[in-house]
C-alpha positions in Angstrom: -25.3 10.1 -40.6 -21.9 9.8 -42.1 -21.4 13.6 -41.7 -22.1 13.4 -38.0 -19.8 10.6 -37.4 -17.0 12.8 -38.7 -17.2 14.9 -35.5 -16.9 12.4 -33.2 -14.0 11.6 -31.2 -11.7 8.6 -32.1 -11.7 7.7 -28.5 -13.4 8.1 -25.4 -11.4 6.6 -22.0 -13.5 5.8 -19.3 -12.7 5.0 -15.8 -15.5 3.4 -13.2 -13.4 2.4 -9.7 -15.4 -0.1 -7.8 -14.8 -1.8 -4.5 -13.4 -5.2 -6.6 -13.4 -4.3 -10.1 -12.5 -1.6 -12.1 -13.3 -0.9 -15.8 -12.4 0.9 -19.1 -13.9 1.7 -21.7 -12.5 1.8 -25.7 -14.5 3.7 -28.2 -14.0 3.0 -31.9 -15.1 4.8 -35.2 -18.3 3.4 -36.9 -17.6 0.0 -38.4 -14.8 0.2 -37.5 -12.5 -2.8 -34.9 -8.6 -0.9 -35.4 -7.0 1.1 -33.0 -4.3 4.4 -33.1 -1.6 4.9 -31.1 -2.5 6.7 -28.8 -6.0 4.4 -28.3 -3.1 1.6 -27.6 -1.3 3.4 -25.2 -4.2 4.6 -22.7 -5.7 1.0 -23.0 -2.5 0.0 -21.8 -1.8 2.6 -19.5 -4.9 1.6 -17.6 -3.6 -1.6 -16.7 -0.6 -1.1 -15.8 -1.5 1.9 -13.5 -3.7 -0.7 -11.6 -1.6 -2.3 -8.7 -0.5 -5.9 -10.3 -0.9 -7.9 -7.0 -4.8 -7.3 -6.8 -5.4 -8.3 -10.6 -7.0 -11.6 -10.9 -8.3 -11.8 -13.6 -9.4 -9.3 -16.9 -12.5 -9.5 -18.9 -13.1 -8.3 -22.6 -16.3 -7.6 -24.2 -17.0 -6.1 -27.3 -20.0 -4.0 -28.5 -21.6 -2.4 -31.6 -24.4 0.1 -32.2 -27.8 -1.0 -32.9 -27.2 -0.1 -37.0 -26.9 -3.0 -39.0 -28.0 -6.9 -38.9 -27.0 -9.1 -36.0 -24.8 -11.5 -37.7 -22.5 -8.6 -38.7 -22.9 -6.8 -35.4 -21.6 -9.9 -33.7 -18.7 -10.6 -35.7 -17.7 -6.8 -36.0 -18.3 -6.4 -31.9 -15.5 -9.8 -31.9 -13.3 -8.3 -33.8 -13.0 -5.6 -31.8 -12.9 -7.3 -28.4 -10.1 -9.6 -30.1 -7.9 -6.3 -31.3 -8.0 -4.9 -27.5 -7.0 -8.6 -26.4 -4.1 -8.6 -28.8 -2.4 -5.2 -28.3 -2.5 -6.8 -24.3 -0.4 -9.5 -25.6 2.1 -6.9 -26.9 2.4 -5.5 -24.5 3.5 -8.0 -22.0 0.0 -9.2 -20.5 -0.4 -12.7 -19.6 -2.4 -14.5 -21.6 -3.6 -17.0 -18.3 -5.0 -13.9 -16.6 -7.3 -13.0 -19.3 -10.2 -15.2 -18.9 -13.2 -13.9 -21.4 -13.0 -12.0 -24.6 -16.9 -11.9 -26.1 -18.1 -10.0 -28.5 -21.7 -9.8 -27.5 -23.0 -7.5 -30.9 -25.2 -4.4 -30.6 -26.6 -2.6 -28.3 -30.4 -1.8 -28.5 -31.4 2.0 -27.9 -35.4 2.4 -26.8 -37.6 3.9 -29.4 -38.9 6.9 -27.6 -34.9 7.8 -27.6 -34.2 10.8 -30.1 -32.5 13.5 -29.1 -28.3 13.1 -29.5 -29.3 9.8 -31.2 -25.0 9.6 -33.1 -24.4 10.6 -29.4 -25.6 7.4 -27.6 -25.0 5.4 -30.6 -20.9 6.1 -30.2 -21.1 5.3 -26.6 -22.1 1.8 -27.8 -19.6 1.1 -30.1 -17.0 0.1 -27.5 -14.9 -2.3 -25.3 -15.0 -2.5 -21.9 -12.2 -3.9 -20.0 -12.8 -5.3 -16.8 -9.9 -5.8 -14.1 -11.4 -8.3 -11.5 -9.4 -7.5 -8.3 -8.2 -9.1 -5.1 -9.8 -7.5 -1.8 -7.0 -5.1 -0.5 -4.8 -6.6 2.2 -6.2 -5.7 6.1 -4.4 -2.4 7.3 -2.5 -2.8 10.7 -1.2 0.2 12.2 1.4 -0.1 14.8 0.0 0.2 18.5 2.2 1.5 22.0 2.0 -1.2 24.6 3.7 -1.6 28.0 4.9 -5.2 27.7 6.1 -7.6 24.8 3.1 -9.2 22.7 3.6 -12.6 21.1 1.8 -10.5 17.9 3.3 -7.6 17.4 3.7 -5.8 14.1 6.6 -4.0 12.8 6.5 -0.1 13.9 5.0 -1.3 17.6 6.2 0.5 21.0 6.8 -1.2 23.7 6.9 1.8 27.2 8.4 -0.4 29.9 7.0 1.8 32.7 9.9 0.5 35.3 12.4 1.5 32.8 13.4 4.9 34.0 16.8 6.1 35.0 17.8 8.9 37.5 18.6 12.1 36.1 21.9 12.3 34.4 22.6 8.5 34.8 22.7 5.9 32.3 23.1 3.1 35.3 19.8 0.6 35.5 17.8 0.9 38.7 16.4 -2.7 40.3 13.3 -2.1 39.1 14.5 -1.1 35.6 16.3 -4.6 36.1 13.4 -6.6 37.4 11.7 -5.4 34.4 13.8 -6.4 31.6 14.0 -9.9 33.8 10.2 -10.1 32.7 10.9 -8.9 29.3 14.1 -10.9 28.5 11.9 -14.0 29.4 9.3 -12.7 26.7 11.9 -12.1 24.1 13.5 -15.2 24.3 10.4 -16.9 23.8 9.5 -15.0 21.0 12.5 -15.3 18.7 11.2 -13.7 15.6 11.2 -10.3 17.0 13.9 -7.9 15.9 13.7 -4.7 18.1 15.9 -1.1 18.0 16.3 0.2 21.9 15.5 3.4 22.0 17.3 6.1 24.2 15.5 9.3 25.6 16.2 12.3 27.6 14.6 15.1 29.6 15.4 18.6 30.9 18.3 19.5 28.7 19.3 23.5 27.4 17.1 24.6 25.0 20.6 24.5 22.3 20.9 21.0 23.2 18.9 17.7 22.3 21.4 15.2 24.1 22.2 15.5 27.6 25.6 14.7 29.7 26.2 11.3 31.6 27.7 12.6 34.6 29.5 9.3 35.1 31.0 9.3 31.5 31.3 13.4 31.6 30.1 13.1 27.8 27.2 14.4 25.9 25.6 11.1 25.1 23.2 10.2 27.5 20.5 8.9 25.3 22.7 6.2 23.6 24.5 5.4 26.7 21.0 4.5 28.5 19.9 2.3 25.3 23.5 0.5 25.4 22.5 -0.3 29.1 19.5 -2.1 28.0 21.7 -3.5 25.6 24.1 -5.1 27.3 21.7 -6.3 30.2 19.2 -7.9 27.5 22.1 -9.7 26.0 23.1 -11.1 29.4 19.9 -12.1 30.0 20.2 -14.2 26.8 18.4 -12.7 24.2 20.9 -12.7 21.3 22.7 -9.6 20.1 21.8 -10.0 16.4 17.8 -9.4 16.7 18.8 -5.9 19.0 20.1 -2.3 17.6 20.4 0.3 20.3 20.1 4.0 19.4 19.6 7.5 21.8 17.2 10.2 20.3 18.1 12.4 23.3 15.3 14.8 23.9 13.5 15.2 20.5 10.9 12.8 21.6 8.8 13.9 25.0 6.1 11.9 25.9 4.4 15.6 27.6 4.1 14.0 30.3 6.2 14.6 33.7 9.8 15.2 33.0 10.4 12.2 34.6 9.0 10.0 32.4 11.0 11.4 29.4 14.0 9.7 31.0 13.2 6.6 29.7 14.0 3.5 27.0 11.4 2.4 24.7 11.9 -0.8 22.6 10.6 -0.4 19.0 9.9 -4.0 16.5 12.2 -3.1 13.5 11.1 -6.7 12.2 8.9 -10.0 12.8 
């Protein structure tokens, strides 16, 4: 027996991922509760690889082979749950999250078992660790919609379909007006929205992604149509320190009609 145990490994490192726990496993020499370096580290490791926020709780339980009375089985599979629960303390786990250390003695192998019997034998001298975790936080992706939302979510478009400017003007049309009346209403009311205005342009050289505003005679078109919104937002009382304004010029087509691409889109930056 003793010459078999020689070839075993020091430690085994096991990891089971399931949908609200996870564990790992520690496997020790025979009769033996002490652990090496690099047995400390991995133990460790596995913890602190595991995102913090969904740890509730961890669980410790020791184990023994099946050699050996129950009384020392016990005590030895204790000792061993107690040495993991230590080198935790070391290394900076809180105590209050760890909420069972058991050593629950040896583990019976069926008679009929005998081939690789030192094999299965090892895997029950062991601890598991078990990280009891938080469900993971409901994904929301951001969404495109043509009006303001009292729920929005950071990353959301909002397309303003009246919002459309003539070609090579950055001037707002009455119905790019009586749109942002609607809107302003909306964002005034909703005062925990923070929002960038995004500027866009069509039909511009292919060695150009801005295009000119004939009435300024300068190659900022985007950001001049944005800083229209702007200005007519803040006059409609929505206050200047929830809005950025910023042109992208023609390096985001909707592939639609041209037209279309001559447009501001507001974008929640914050909620």
């Amino acid at each position: 027996m003793l010459r078999l145990i020689k070839f075993l490994p020091l430690f085994i490192f096991g990891f089971i991922q399931a949908q609200e726990e996870a564990v790992s496993s520690v496997y020790f020499e025979f009769d033996k509760f002490s652990l090496d370096e690099k047995q400390s580290k991995e133990a460790i490791d596995f913890i602190k690889k595991t995102d913090s926020t969904r740890i509730e709780s961890i669980q410790i339980f020791g184990y023994t082979d099946d050699v050996g009375k129950d009384a020392y089985n016990f005590k030895l599979s204790t000792n061993r749950a107690n040495t993991i629960q230590n080198k935790l303390l070391e290394n900076g786990i809180k105590n209050k999250i760890i909420v069972t250390i058991e050593g629950k003695g040896r583990v019976l192998i069926d008679d009929d078992i005998v081939d690789n019997l030192p094999e299965k034998r090892s895997k029950n001298r062991r601890v598991d660790v078990v990280l009891n975790l938080r469900e993971l936080p409901k994904l929301e992706l951001p969404g495109f919609y043509n009006s303001i939302q009292k729920n929005h979510i950071v990353g959301d478009h909002i397309y303003l379909d009246n919002i459309l400017f003539d070609k090579g003007s950055s001037k707002l049309t009455m119905k790019a007006k009586t749109e942002l009346d609607k809107s302003a209403l909306l964002l005034v009311r909703y005062k925990n929205i923070q929002f960038e205005i995004q500027g866009h342009v069509c039909c511009t050289p292919p060695n150009h992604k801005e295009a000119i505003d004939k009435d300024t005679k300068k190659r900022q078109l985007s950001t001049n149509r944005a800083q229209s919104v702007y200005k007519y937002l803040a006059f409609r009382r929505v206050q200047k320190n929830r809005m950025t304004f910023k042109g992208y010029g023609n390096t985001v087509p909707l592939g639609k009609n041209p037209e279309y691409d001559r447009r501001v889109e507001l974008v929640i930056t914050k909620i």
